[in-house]
C-alpha positions in Angstrom: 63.2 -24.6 -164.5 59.7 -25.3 -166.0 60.8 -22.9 -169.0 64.0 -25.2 -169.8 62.1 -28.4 -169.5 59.7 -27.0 -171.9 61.8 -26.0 -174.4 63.6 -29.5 -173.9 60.4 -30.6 -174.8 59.6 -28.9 -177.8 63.2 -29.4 -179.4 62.6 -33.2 -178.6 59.3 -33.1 -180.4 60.7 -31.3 -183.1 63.9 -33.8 -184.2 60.9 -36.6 -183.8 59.2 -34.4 -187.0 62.2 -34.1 -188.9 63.2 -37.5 -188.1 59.2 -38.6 -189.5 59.1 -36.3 -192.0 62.7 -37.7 -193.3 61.6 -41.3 -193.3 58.1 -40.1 -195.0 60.3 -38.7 -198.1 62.5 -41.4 -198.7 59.3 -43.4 -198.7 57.2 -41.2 -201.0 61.0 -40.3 -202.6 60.2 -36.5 -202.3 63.2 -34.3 -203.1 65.8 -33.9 -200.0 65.5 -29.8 -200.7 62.0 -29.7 -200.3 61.7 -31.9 -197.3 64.4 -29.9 -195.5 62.8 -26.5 -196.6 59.0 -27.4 -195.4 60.9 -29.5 -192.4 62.8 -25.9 -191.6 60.0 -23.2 -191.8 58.0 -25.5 -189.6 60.7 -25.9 -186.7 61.3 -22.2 -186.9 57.5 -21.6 -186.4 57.6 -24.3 -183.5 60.6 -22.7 -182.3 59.4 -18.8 -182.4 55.8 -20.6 -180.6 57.5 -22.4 -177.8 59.8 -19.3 -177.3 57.0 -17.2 -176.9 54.7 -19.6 -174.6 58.5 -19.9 -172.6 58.2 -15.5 -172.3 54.8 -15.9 -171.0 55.7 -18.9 -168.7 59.2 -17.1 -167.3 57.2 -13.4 -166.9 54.4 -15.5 -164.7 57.1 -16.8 -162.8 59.0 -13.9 -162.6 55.4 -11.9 -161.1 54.4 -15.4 -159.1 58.1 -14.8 -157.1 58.0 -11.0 -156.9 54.9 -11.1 -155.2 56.1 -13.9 -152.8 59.5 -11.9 -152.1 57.5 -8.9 -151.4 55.1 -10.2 -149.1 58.4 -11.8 -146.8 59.7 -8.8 -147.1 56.2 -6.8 -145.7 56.4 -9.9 -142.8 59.6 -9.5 -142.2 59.4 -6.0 -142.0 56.7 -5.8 -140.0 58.3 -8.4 -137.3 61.5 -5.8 -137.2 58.9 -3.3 -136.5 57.2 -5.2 -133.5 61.0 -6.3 -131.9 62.2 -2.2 -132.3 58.9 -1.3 -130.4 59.7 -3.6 -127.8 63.0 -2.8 -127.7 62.0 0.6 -127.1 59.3 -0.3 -124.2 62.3 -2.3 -122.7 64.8 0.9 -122.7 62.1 2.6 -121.2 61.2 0.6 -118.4 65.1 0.1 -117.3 65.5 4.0 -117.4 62.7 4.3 -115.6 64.0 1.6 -113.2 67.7 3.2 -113.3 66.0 6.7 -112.0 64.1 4.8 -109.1 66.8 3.3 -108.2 69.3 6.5 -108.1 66.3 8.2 -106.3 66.6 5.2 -103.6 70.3 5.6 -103.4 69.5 9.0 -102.7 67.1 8.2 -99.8 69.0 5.7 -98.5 72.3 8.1 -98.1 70.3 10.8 -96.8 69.1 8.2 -94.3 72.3 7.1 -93.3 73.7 10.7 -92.7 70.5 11.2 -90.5 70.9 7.8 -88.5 74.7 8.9 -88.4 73.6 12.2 -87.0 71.3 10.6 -84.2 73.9 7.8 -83.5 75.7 11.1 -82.3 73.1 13.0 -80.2 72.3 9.5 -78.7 75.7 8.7 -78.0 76.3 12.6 -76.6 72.9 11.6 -74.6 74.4 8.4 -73.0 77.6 9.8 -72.1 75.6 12.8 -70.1 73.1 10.1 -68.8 76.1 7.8 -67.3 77.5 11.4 -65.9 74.5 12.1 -64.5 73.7 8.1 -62.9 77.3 8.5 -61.3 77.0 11.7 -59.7 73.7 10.3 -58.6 74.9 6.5 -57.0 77.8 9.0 -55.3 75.3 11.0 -53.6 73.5 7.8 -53.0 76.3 6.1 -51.5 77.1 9.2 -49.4 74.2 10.0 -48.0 73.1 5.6 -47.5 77.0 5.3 -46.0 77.0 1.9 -48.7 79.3 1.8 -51.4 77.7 -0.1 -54.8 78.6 -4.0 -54.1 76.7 -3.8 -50.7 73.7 -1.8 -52.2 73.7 -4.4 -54.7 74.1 -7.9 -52.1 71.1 -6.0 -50.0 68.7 -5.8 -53.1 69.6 -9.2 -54.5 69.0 -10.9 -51.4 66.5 -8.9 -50.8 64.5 -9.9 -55.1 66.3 -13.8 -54.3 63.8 -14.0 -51.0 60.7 -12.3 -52.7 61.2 -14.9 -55.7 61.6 -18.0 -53.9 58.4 -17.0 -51.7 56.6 -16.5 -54.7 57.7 -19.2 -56.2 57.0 -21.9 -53.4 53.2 -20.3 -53.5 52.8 -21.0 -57.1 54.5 -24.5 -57.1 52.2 -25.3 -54.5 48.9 -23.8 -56.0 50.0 -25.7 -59.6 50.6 -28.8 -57.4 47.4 -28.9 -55.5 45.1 -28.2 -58.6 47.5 -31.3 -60.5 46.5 -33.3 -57.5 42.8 -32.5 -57.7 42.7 -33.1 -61.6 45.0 -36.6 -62.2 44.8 -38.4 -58.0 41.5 -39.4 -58.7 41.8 -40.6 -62.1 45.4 -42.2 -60.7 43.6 -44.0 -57.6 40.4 -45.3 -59.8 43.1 -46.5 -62.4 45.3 -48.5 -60.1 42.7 -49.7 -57.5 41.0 -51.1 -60.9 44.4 -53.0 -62.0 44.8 -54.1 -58.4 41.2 -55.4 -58.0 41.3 -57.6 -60.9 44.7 -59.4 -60.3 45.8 -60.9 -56.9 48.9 -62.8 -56.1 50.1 -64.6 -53.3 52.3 -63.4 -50.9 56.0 -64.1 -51.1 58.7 -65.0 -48.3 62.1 -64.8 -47.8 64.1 -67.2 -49.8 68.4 -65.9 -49.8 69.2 -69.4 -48.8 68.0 -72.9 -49.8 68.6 -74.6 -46.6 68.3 -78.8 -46.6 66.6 -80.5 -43.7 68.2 -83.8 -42.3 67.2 -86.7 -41.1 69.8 -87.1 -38.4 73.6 -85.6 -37.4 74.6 -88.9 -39.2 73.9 -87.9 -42.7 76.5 -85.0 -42.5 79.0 -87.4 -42.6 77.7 -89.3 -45.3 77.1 -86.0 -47.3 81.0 -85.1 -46.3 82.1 -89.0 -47.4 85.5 -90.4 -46.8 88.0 -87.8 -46.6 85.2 -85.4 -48.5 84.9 -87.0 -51.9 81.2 -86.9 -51.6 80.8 -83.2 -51.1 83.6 -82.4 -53.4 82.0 -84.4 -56.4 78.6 -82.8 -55.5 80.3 -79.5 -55.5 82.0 -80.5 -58.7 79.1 -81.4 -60.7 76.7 -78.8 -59.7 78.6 -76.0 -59.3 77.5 -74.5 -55.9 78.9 -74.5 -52.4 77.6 -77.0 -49.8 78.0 -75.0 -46.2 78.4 -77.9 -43.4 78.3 -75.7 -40.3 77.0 -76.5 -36.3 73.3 -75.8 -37.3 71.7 -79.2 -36.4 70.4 -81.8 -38.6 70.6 -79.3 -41.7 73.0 -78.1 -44.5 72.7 -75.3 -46.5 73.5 -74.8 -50.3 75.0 -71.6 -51.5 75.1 -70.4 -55.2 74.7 -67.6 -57.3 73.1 -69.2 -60.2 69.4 -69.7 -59.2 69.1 -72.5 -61.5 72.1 -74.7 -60.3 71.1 -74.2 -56.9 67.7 -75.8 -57.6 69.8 -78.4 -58.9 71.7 -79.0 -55.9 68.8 -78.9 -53.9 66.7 -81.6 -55.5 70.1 -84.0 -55.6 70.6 -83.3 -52.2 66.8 -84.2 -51.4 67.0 -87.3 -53.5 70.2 -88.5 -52.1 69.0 -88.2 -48.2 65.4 -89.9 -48.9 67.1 -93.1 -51.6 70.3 -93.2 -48.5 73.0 -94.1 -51.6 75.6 -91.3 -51.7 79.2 -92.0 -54.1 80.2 -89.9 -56.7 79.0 -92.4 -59.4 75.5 -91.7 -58.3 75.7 -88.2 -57.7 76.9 -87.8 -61.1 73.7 -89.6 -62.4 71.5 -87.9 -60.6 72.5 -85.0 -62.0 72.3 -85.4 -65.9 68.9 -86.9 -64.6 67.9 -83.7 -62.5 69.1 -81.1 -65.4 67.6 -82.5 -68.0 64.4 -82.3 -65.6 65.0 -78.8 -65.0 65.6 -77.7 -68.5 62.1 -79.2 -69.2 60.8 -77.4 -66.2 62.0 -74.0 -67.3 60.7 -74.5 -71.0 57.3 -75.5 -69.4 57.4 -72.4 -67.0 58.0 -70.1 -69.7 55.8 -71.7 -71.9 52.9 -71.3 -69.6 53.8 -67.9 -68.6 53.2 -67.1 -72.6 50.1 -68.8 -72.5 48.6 -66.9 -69.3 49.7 -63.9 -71.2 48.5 -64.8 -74.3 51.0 -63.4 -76.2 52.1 -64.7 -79.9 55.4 -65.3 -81.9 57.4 -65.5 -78.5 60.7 -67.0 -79.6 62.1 -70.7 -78.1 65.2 -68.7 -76.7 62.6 -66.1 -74.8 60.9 -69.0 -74.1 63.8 -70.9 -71.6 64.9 -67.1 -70.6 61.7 -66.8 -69.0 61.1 -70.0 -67.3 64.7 -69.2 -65.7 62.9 -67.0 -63.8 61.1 -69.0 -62.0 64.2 -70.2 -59.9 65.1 -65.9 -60.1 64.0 -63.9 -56.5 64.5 -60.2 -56.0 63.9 -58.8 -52.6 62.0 -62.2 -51.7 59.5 -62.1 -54.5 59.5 -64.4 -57.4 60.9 -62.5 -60.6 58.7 -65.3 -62.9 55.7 -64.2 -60.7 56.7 -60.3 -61.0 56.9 -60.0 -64.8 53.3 -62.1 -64.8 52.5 -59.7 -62.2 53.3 -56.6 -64.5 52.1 -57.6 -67.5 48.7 -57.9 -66.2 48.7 -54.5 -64.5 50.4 -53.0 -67.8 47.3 -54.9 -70.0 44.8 -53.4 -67.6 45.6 -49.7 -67.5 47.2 -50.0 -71.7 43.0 -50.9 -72.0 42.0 -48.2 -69.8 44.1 -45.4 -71.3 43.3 -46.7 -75.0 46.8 -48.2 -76.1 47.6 -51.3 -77.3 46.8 -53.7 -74.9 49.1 -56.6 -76.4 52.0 -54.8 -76.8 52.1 -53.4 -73.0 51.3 -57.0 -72.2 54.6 -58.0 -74.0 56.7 -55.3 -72.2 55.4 -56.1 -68.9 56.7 -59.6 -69.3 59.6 -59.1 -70.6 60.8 -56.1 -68.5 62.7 -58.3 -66.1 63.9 -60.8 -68.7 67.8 -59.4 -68.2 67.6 -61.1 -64.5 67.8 -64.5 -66.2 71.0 -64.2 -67.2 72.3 -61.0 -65.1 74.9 -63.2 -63.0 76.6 -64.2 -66.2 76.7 -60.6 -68.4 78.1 -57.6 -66.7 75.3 -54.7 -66.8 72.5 -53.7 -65.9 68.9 -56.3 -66.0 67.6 -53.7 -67.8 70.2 -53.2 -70.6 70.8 -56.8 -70.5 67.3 -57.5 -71.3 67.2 -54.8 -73.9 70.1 -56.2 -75.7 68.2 -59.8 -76.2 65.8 -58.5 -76.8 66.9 -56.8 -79.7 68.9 -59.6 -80.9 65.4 -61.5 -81.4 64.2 -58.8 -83.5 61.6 -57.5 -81.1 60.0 -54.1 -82.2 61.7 -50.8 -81.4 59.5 -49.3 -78.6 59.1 -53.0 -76.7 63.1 -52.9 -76.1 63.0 -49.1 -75.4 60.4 -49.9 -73.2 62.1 -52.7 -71.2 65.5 -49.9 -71.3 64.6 -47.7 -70.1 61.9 -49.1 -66.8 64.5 -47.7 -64.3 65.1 -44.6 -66.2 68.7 -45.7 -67.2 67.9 -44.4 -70.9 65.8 -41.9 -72.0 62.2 -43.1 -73.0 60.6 -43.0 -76.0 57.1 -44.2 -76.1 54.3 -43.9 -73.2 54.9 -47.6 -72.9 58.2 -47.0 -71.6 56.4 -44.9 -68.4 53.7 -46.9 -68.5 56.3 -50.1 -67.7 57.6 -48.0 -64.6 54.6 -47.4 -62.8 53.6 -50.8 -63.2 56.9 -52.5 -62.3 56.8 -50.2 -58.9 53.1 -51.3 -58.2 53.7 -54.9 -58.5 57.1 -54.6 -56.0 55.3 -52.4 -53.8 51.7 -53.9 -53.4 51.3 -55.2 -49.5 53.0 -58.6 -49.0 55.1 -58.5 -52.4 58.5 -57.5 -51.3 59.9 -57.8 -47.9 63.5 -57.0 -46.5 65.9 -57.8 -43.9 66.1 -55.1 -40.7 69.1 -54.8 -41.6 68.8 -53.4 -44.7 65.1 -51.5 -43.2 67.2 -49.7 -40.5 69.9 -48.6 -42.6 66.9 -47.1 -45.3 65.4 -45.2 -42.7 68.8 -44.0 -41.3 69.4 -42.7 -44.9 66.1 -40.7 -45.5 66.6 -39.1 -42.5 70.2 -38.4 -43.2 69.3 -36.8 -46.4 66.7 -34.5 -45.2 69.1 -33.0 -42.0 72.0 -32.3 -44.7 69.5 -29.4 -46.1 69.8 -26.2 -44.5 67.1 -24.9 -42.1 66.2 -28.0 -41.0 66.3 -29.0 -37.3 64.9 -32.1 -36.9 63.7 -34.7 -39.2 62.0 -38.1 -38.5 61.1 -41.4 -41.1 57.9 -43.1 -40.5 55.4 -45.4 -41.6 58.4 -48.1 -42.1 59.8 -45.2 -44.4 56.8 -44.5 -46.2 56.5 -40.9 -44.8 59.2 -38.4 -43.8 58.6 -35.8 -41.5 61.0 -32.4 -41.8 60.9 -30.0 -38.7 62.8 -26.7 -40.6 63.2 -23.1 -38.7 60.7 -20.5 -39.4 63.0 -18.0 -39.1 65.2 -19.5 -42.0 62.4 -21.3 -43.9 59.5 -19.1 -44.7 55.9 -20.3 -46.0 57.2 -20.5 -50.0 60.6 -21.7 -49.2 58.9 -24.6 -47.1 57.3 -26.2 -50.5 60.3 -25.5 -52.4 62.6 -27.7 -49.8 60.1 -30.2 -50.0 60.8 -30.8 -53.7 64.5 -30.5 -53.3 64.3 -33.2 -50.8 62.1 -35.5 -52.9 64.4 -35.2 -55.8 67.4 -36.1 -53.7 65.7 -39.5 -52.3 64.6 -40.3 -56.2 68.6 -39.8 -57.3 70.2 -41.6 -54.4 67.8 -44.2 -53.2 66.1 -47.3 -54.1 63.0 -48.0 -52.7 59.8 -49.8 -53.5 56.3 -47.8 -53.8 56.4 -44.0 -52.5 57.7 -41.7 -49.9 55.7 -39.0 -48.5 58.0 -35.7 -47.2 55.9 -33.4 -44.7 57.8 -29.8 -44.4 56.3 -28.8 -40.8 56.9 -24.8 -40.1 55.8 -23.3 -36.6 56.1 -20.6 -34.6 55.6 -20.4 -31.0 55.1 -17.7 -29.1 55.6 -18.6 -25.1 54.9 -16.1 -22.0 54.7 -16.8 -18.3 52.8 -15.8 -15.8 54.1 -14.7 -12.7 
């Protein structure tokens, strides 16, 4: 390319001369031969010099590219050279892989016929060993005169005995050093919680039974041909019983809260003397209202004492409902207080947060409030609002699962348990009917004379302690603390019962002579 545009070049240069050299002539009027003669000899010289300078410049060129050529050609060469030796390091490596692995293959079939060939002899050895066990268990069985089923009943008997004895001796070795390691710790704990909360005692309240003036005021209660009682019924919702008891009536209601109702209208009625349905119906909007109040202020308070935060309105009323709430004669209101102190206490004393066990503990019982409305459990009842108000996951597992009707999921959930049972257990927090007393006691000891090798059993300690007289023949030392725990675990599944029940396994052999 640089040789053409040369020569372009000097052709271009050269029609310039002619074209000056031309116009020069005319001018100078120098003869047209002459001009074109000089004008010729001096484009061929140009011409033979710029076609020699183009040789020079093409050969240069020519070299310049040769030498480029031949160096790719050395790179390219020497590249092909470097891939052929790897290629040859690569073919060697796989062959020397291939032989390794068709020496394996060997080893491994060589293996194979060996394992093949002991999988024989061992198999050969088995089937002269199983000869040789059943010529032995027929001379056994002739010479013990027991055939292999009875042999076998004996010995397993025989292991079953040894094992529950041992057994027995190590549950009650693990059990004694448990006691000596967490009782303490247990005691100091709860005698802590106990020392720095006190409560009053509570009494029996199934009925809410009205005093009277006089005989007289049963008839006005009644009114003329029982309009009276029926609007009272009407617009509380309760049932007014007008038996022979004298000078009193007694109001009977499910709801806790319309009952206190119909007790204070009832009071106010007797002490103003004005009973008709138009003032009965006054009274009450007057007396709800009241109450409403009254609930919102007892629940409000019960926050406050508990110093808990962010408590919702709706919690709020739920829990001053409790106040009107009793379970087994003790204020529910007073309970969850009751409980949320204990579980704030030991939550301090076992380094877990104190206000969230605080929360639990008040809230554990909040279900009661509305349990005569919803069908379900308190617990799951409770669990359920409390998870409609957005409370936090472990607070409702918590409140769940305090009578173990779900699993638990948090320490809080445990913690809640013991500390619902040590409110409803303390002295003077619970009581019961004898009805219901007698038929607890009758049931313990029912439970512990449906075991076998017992003879006697006896409940004491108004059913704090059961005592189990077993037969030593049947019931030896291991098997004794191993009935014990069976009979524990049966009271826990079908009973309910507040605080703890001792069971005492007593074991003794007499030996009895006379003297003649």
């Amino acid at each position: 390319m640089s040789f053409l545009n040369e020569s372009l070049i000097a052709a271009g240069g050269a029609f310039a001369g002619i074209a000056a050299y031309w116009t020069i002539a005319r001018v100078r009027n120098v003869s047209i031969g002459q001009m074109a003669a000089r004008i010729k000899n001096e484009a061929k010289k140009e011409a033979e010099h710029i076609k020699r300078e183009a040789k020079v410049t093409a050969k240069s060129d020519v070299l310049k590219i040769k030498e480029e050529v031949e160096k790719e050609l050395k790179e390219r060469r020497k590249e092909q050279l470097s891939a052929e030796k790897r290629l040859a390091q690569r073919e060697e490596n796989i062959e020397r892989k291939n032989n390794q692995l068709e020496s394996k293959i060997g080893d491994i079939d060589r293996r194979k016929k060996e394992l093949s060939n002991q999988r024989n002899r061992v198999t050969k050895k088995e089937e002269e060993l199983q000869k040789c066990i059943s010529s032995q268990i027929d001379e056994l069985e002739r010479i013990a005169l027991l055939d292999r089923e009875s042999a076998k009943k004996i010995l397993l008997e025989k292991l079953q005995g040894e094992i529950k004895t041992e057994s027995g001796i190590l549950i009650r070795d693990v059990l004694e050093e448990a006691k000596q390691k967490s009782e303490r710790e247990a005691q100091r704990i709860i005698t802590y919680a106990l020392q720095r909360y006190s409560s009053d005692c509570t009494y029996e309240r199934t009925t809410a039974t009205i005093p009277l003036p006089n005989d007289e005021m049963k008839g006005r209660i009644i009114g003329r041909e029982g309009r009276n009682i029926r609007a009272l019924e009407a617009a509380t919702g309760v049932s007014i019983l007008i038996d022979d008891t004298p000078e009193a009536v007694v109001i009977s209601c499910f709801d806790p809260v319309r009952k206190e109702v119909a007790r204070q209208l009832l009071e106010r009625l007797i002490q103003d003397g004005r009973i008709h349905p138009t003032r009965i119906e006054e009274l009450v909007k007057k007396i709800t209202k009241e109450i409403n109040d009254e609930i919102y202020e007892a629940g409000e308070a019960a926050v406050l004492e508990t110093g808990l935060q962010g408590v919702p309105p709706q919690l709020i009323k739920l829990l001053g409902r409790l106040k009107f709430r009793y379970s087994f004669s003790q204020n529910v209101l007073k309970h969850s207080l009751e409980t949320s102190y204990f579980m704030g206490i030991i939550a301090a004393e076992l380094g877990l947060d104190e206000r969230k066990a605080k929360r639990i503990g008040l809230f554990h019982d909040i279900g009661k409030a509305i349990d005569h409305e919803i069908e379900g459990s308190h617990a799951a009842i409770g669990a359920d609002i409390l998870r409609r108000h957005n409370e936090a996951k472990d607070v409702v597992n918590a409140v769940a699962a305090h009578h173990e009707e779900v699993e638990a999921n948090s320490v809080y959930a445990v913690l809640v348990n013991a500390c619902d049972t040590l409110s409803a257990s303390r002295p003077g927090a619970r009581s019961e009917t004898t009805e219901l007393y007698l038929k607890r006691l009758e049931q313990l000891e029912t439970i512990a004379c449906e075991f076998s090798g017992v003879e006697n059993c006896f409940a004491l300690q108004a059913g704090r302690e059961l005592r189990v007289v077993v037969d030593p023949g049947k019931i030896n030392e291991g098997e004794s603390q191993v009935l014990a725990r069976d009979i524990c675990k049966r009271i826990e599944d079908d009973m309910n019962y507040p605080g703890q029940i001792k069971v005492s396994i007593i074991r003794e052999t007499r030996s009895v002579e006379y003297a003649k």
